[in-house]
C-alpha positions as CSV (number, residue, x, y, z in Angstrom):
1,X,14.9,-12.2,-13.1
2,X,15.7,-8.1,-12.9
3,X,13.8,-8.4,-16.6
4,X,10.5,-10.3,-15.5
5,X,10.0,-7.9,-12.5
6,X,10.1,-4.6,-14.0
7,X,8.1,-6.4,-17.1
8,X,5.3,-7.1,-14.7
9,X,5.6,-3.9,-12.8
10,X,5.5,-1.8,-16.3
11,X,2.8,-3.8,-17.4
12,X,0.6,-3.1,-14.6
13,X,1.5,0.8,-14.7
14,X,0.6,1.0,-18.2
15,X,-2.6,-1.1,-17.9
16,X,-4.1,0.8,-14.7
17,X,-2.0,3.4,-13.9
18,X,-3.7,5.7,-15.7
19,X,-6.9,4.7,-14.2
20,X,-5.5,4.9,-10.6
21,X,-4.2,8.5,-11.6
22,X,-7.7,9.6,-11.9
23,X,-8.9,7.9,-9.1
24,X,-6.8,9.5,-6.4
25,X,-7.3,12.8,-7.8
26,X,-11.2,12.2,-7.3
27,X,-10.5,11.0,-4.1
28,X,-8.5,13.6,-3.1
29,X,-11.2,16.2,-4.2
30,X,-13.7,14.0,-2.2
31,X,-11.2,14.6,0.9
32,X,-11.4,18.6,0.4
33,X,-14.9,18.8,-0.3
34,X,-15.6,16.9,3.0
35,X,-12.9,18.9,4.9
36,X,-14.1,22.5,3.3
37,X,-18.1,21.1,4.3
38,X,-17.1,20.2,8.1
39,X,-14.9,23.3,8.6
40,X,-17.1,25.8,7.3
41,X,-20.3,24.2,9.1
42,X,-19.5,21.9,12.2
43,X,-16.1,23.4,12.8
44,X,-14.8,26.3,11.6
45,X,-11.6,26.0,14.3
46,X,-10.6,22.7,12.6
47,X,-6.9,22.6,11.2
48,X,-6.6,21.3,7.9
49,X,-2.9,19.2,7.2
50,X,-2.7,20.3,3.4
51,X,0.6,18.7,3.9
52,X,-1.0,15.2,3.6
53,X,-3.1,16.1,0.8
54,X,0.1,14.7,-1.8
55,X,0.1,11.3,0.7
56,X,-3.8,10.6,0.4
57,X,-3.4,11.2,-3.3
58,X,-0.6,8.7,-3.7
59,X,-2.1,6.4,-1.2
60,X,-5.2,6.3,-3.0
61,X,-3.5,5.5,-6.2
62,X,-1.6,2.8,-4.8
63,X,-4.6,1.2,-3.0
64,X,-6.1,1.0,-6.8
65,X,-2.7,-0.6,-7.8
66,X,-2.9,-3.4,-5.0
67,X,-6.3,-4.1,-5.5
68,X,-6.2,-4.7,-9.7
69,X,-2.8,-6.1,-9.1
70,X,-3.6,-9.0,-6.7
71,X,-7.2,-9.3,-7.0
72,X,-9.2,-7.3,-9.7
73,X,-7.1,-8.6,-12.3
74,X,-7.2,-12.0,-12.4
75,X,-10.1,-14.5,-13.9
76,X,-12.4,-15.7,-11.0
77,X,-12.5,-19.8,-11.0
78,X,-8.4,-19.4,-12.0
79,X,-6.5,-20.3,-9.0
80,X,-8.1,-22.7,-6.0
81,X,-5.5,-23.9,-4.0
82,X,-4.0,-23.1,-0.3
83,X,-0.3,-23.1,0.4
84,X,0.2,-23.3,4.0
85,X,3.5,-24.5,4.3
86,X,5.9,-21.9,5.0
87,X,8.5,-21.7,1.7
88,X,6.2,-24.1,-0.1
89,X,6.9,-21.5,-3.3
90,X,10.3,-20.6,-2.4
91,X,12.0,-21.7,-4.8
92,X,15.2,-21.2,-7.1
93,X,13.3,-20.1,-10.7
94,X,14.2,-17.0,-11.7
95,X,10.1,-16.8,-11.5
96,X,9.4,-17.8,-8.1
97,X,12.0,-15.5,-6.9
98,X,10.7,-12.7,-9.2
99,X,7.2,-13.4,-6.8
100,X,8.8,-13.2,-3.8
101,X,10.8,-9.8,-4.7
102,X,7.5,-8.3,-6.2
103,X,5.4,-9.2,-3.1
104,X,8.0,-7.5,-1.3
105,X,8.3,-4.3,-3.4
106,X,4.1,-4.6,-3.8
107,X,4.0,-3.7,0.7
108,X,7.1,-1.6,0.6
109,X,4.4,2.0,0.1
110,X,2.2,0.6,3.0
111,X,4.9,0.7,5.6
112,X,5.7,4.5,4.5
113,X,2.0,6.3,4.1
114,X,0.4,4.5,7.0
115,X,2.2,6.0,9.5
116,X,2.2,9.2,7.8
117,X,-1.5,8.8,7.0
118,X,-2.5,8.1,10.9
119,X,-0.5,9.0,13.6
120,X,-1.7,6.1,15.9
121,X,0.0,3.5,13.5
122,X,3.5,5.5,14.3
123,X,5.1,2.4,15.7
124,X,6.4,-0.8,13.9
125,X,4.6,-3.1,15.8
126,X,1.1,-1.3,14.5
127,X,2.1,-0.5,11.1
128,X,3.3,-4.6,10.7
129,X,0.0,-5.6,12.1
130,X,-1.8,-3.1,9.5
131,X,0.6,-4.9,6.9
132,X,-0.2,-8.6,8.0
133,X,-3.9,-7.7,8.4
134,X,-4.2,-5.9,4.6
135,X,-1.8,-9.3,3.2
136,X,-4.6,-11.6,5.4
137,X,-7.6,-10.2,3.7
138,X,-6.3,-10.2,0.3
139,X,-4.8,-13.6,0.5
140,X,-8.4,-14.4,2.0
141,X,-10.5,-13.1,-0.6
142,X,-7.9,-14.5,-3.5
143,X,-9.1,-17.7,-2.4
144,X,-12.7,-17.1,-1.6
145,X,-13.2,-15.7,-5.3
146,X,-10.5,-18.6,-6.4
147,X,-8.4,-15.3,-8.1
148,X,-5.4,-16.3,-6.5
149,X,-4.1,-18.9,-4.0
150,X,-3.8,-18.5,-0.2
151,X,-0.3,-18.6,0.3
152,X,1.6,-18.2,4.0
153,X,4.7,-17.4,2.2
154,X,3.0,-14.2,0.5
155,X,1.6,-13.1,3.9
156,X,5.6,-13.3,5.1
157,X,6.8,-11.4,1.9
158,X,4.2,-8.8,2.1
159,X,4.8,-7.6,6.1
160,X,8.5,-7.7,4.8
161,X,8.3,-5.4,2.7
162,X,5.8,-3.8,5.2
163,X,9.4,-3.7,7.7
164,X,11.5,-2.3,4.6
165,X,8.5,0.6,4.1
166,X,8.4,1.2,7.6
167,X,12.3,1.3,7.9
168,X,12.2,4.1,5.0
169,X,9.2,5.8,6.7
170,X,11.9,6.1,9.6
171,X,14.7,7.1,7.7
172,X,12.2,10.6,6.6
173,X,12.0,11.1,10.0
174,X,15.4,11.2,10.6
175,X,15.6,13.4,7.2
176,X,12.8,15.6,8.3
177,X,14.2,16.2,12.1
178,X,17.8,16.8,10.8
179,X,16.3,20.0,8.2
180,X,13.8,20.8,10.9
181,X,10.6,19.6,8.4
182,X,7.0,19.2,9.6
183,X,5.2,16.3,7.6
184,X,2.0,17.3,9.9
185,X,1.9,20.9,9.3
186,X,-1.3,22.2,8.7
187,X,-2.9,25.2,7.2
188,X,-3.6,27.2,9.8
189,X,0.0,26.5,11.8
C-alpha cells in the first residue's frame, strides 16, 4: 500500500512537476508586476507582504498539481458513474485504501496556505468550507466531463485532509508565536 502511494505521487511529480514549477514562478511574477503597477500608480502607501510571495508561489504550484492530478489528466468519456453512498469505496484493498490516504494527503496543502493566503479564512470552520467547496466542484466537474466519478466518500477524505492541513497551519502558529515570527510581515513594516 506505502509502495502504490508514493508510486502515484512520484509519478505525478515527475510528469507535471516540472510544468507546475514554471507556472508558479510566472504567476508569481504576474503577482509583482500587478503589485509594483498599483503601488507605484493608484497607491504608493500600499504595503507589500513579500513574506507571502514563497506561499503564492507554492500555492500556485499546487493548484497545477490538483487540477492535472484529478482532472486534466484523465481521458474524457473514462469514468461516468456517481457514488453517493457514504464508504461505497471503502474498502480493504491495499488500492482502495491507497485512494483514500492520497485523497487525504492531495487537501492536506489547502488547509495550510489558505489561511495563510487570506486572512478571512483564519478559522476552521471557513478554511473546511473552502476545502468542501474546492472537493464539490472537482468531484462536479469529474463527472460533468465523465474524467472521474462523483464520489461522497472523496468529498469526506478531501476536507479531512483539509482538518489535518488546517491542524498543521495551527501548529505554525503556535511555532511562529513561541519565536516571536511574523508570517504577514510586509516590506515596508
Amino acid at each position: 500500500m506505502k509502495a502504490l502511494i508514493i508510486e502515484d505521487f512520484t509519478e505525478f511529480i515527475i510528469e507535471y512537476g516540472f510544468r507546475g514549477i514554471l507556472l508558479g514562478i510566472g504567476i508569481v511574477l504576474i503577482y509583482i508586476a500587478i503589485l509594483w503597477c498599483v503601488k507605484k500608480f493608484h497607491n504608493p502607501q500600499m504595503k507589500i507582504r513579500a513574506s507571502l510571495l514563497p506561499v503564492i508561489y507554492i500555492f500556485s504550484v499546487y493548484c497545477y498539481l490538483v487540477l492535472e492530478i484529478a482532472y486534466f489528466s484523465r481521458e474524457p468519456g473514462s469514468r461516468t458513474r456517481a457514488d453517493l453512498m457514504i464508504g461505497a469505496t471503502f474498502q480493504n484493498t491495499p488500492r482502495a485504501i491507497s485512494y483514500i490516504i492520497e485523497n487525504i494527503i492531495m487537501m492536506i496543502p489547502l488547509g495550510v496556505l489558505v489561511p495563510v493566503l487570506w486572512k478571512r479564512i483564519h478559522t476552521v470552520w471557513r478554511c473546511l468550507a473552502v476545502g468542501f467547496f474546492t472537493s464539490l466542484v472537482i468531484e462536479i466537474f469529474q463527472f460533468v466531463s465523465e474524467r472521474g466519478f462523483f464520489q461522497t466518500d472523496d468529498i469526506i477524505t478531501n476536507v479531512f485532509g483539509t482538518l489535518i492541513g488546517y491542524w498543521i497551519y495551527l501548529c505554525i502558529l503556535k511555532i511562529r508565536s513561541k519565536f516571536n515570527m511574523n508570517i504577514y510581515k510586509s516590506v515596508n513594516d
